[in-house]
VOZAMI-549056 format. One record per residue (C-alpha): x, y negated, z. Coordinates in steps of 0.1 Angstrom, whole numbers, plus 5000, padded with zeros to 4 digits. Each point is the difference from the previous one (the first is absolute). Example, Ala and Ser with C-alpha at 12.3 -4.5 7.8 and 13.67 -1.06 7.14 Angstrom:
<sites>
512350455078;501449664993;
</sites>
This chain:
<sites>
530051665061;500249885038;495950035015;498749644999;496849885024;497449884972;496549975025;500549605004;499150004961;497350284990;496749835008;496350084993;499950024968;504049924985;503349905004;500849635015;503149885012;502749715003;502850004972;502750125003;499450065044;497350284995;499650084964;503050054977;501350204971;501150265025;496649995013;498050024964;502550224982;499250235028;496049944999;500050044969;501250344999;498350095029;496749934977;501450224974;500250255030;496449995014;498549974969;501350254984;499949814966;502050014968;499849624994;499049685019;499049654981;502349735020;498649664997;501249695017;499249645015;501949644989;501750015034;503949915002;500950345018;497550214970;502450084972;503250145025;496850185023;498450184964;503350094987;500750175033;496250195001;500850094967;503450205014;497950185027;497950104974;502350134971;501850145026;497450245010;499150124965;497349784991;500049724970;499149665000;497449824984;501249635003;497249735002;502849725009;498049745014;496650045004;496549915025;499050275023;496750084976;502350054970;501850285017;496850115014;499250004962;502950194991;499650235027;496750074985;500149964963;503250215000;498450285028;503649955019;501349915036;501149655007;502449765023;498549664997;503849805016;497449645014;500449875034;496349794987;499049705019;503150035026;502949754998;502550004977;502750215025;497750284996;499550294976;498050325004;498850314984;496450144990;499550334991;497250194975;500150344991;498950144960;496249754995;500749755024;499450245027;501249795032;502550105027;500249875035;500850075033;497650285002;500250104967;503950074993;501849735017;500950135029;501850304982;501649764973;501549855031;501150325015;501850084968;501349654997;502050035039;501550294991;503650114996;499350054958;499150324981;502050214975;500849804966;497950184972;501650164970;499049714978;498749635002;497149854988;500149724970;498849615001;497149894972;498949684996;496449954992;498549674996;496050045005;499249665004;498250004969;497650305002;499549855039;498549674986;497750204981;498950205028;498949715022;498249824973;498250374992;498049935033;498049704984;498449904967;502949764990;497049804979;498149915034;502649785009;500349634998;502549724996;499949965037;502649725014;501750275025;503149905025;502250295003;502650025031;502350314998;502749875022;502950054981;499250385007;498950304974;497049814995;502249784970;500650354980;497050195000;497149685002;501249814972;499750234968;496450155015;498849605003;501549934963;497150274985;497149835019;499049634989;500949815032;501749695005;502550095027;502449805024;502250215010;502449925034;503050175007;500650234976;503350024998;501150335017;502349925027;500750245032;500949695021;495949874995;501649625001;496649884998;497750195027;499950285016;498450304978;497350075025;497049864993;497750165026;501649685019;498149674994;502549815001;502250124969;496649964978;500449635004;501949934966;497650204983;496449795019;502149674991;500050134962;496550155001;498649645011;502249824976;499050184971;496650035008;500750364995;497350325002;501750245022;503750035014;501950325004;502750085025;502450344992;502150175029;503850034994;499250354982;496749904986;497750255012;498249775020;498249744988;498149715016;497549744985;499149675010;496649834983;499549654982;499849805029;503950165013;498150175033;501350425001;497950244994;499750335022;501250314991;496550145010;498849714972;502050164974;499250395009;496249914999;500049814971;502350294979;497950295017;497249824982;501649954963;501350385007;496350105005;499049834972;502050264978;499250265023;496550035014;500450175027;503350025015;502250045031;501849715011;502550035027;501049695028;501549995029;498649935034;501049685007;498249884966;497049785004;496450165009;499049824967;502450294980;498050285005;496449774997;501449914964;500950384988;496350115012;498449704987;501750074965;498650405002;503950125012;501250225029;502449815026;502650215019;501949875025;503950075010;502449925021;502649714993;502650104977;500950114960;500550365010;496750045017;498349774973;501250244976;499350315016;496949925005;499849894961;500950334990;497850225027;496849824990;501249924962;498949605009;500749774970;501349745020;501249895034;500749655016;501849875033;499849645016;503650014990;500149914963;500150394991;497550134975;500450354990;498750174965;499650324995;500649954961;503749885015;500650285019;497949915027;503449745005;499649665011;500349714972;499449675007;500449894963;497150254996;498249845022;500449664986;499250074967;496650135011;499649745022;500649744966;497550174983;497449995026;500549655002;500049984961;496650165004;498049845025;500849644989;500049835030;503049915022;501650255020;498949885035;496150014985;500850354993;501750165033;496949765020;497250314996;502950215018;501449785026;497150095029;502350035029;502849835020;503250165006;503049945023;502650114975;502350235018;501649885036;502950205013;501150015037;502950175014;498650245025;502850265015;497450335009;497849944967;498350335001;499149945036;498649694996;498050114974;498550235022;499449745020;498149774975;498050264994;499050055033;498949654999;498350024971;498550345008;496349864989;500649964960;500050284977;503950065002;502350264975;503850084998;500449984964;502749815001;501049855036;496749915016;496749874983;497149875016;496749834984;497349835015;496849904981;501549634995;503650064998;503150255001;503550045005;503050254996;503050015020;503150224989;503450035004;503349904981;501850324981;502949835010;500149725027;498350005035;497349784984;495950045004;498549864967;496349855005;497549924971;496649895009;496849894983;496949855010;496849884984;500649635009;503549805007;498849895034;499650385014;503250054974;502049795026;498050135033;500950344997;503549964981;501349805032;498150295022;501650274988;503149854999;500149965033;498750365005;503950094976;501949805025;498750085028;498450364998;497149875027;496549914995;498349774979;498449865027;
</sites>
């Protein structure tokens, strides 16, 4: 095979690119074998998103694969947290074929090795790649066979093992799942739990004719407020394209925080497990950690990213981990992200307390947040260094970018994996210095000078 250029498509953390421009079946029958390669493994579970280009992509990663020995265990179509199921359940490697919240011209690849185990760029990626450009290896003596397995089943009982199925009530719940994996894997968990459930979208369709299938964006969680407020409903839920993100919006249709939802599972976690570690990430709220201590846990905070949350998961043995970005991590899944977990626990929490959702997120909203602000800034390491020569006076660490507190308020600045942006989050203890210091250092990002 003729050497091909594939660094415009490894990323962070996957595999993302344009169909049929950047990723192809040349491209994935070679990946796929490539994986075989690295991992030295003797058979790979191949799952696969509702996207137009998915069936032609996973019959050609299931070529690279055979072709280098290894069998097949074929999901078909599946969400992100089933093959992280799979990969776990079955103790085998896994090619997840998801481009997630990205348009429909996109597909992509993420990788787990045996236990969910993750792989990114600094964790196998980088050699996949390698093995990927190259000019092809010898054929082996034999190939490798295609299984189907169909786990959905023994997946729905695994979320619902994470609550007491009793606790829950016939709450009025809007589901949107975007005409993404969300409409397989939500429906028959929901069926075992006495809600009443409107469910939009859930036809699966790789064109998403409705709305995008990114609901970090406020804007395509506007079909599922209208429904919230029209049927007076408890709590709206909004799944990625691959469903292991989830994000929740409360009776009255406002979002809640990611930070919300990691405090408020940290807690029901703790409730089962006195004691605990709980992992977030460093751009979560100040109120994260509070909560874990106040409820007798340990908090450890991480870098941004699945990788590192998991990592860090496994290191310290934490039972759970959360990120502002609608991904909660269990170590009873593998320390994977699930953000059908995540709302099941969040149902019966609800269930519990009796009250309506925003009642029970207000004891841990205590602080104001920017939400995250990018800027393109060309020399991003250098102006970092300049921001935190500016900011030389507050207790400053390089965690992750650059983070510096002060006794009222905080921010972190770091860098895009991928595009020559500089990603701010701050938080204050009241909206008006909230605004006064997100404008300030702002101005510090674009400029690199003094805050005056």
């Amino acid at each position: 095979m003729p050497r091909r250029d594939l660094r415009s498509i490894f990323k962070a953390y996957d595999v993302r690119g344009v169909v049929p421009d950047e990723l192809d079946e040349d491209v994935a029958r070679r990946v796929g074998g490539a994986f075989v390669d690295w991992a030295d493994v003797t058979s790979v579970i191949v799952g696969y998103d509702c996207r137009l280009s998915s069936p032609s992509l996973a019959e050609a990663i299931r070529e690279g694969i055979t072709s280098r020995g290894a069998d097949v265990v074929d999901l078909g179509l599946a969400s992100t947290d089933l093959l992280y199921f799979a990969s776990g359940s079955l103790d085998a490697a896994g090619i997840m074929l998801t481009a997630s919240h990205n348009p429909p011209r996109y597909n992509g690849l993420k990788f787990c090795l045996a236990g969910a185990r993750p792989v990114g760029e600094e964790t196998g990626l980088e050699e996949i790649r390698a093995i990927a450009e190259g000019d092809g290896r010898p054929p082996v003596a034999a190939r490798g066979s295609v299984r189907r397995v169909d786990l959905l089943n023994e997946y729905v009982e695994h979320v619902l093992s994470f609550i007491d199925a009793p606790n829950v009530r016939p709450l009025n719940v809007v589901v949107d799942t975007a005409n993404g994996m969300g409409g397989l894997v939500v429906p028959p968990v929901f069926a075992r739990l006495p809600l009443k459930v409107t469910h939009l979208f859930a036809e699966l369709d790789g064109t998403f004719p409705n709305h995008p299938a990114d609901p970090i964006d406020p804007e395509n969680q506007r079909d599922l407020k209208r429904e919230v407020l029209a049927r007076e409903a408890d709590v709206g839920l909004a799944f990625d394209g691959d469903a292991d993100r989830v994000f929740f919006v409360d009776e009255r249709a406002e979002g809640v925080s990611g930070s919300d939802v990691t405090a408020l599972v940290a807690r029901a976690v703790l409730e089962r497990e006195p004691g605990a570690k709980i992992v977030h990430n460093l751009i979560c709220s100040w109120a994260v950690a509070e909560v874990i201590r106040e409820n007798g846990g340990t908090p450890i905070r991480s870098r941004v990213g699945h990788s590192f949350i998991k990592q860090v998961m496994a290191e310290t043995g934490a039972a759970f981990g959360g990120e502002h970005s609608g991904h909660y991590y269990f170590r009873e899944n593998y320390r994977a992200d699930s953000g059908l977990i995540a709302a099941v626990v969040v149902l019966e929490q609800l269930s519990l307390a009796r009250v309506p959702l925003s009642e029970l997120l207000r004891p841990l909203r205590r602080y104001y947040s920017s939400g995250e602000i990018n800027t393109h800034v060309d020399d991003r390491f250098g102006r970092i260094e300049q921001i935190a020569a500016v900011y030389a006076s507050g207790r400053q660490d390089r965690l992750d970018g650059l983070t510096v507190e002060f006794d009222d308020w905080w921010f972190n600045v770091r860098p895009s994996n991928t595009e020559p942006l500089l990603r701010l989050n701050v938080e204050s203890r009241t909206e008006e210095l909230l605004k006064e210091k997100t404008d300030e250092v702002l101005a510090v990002i674009r400029t690199g000078g003094s805050t005056g």
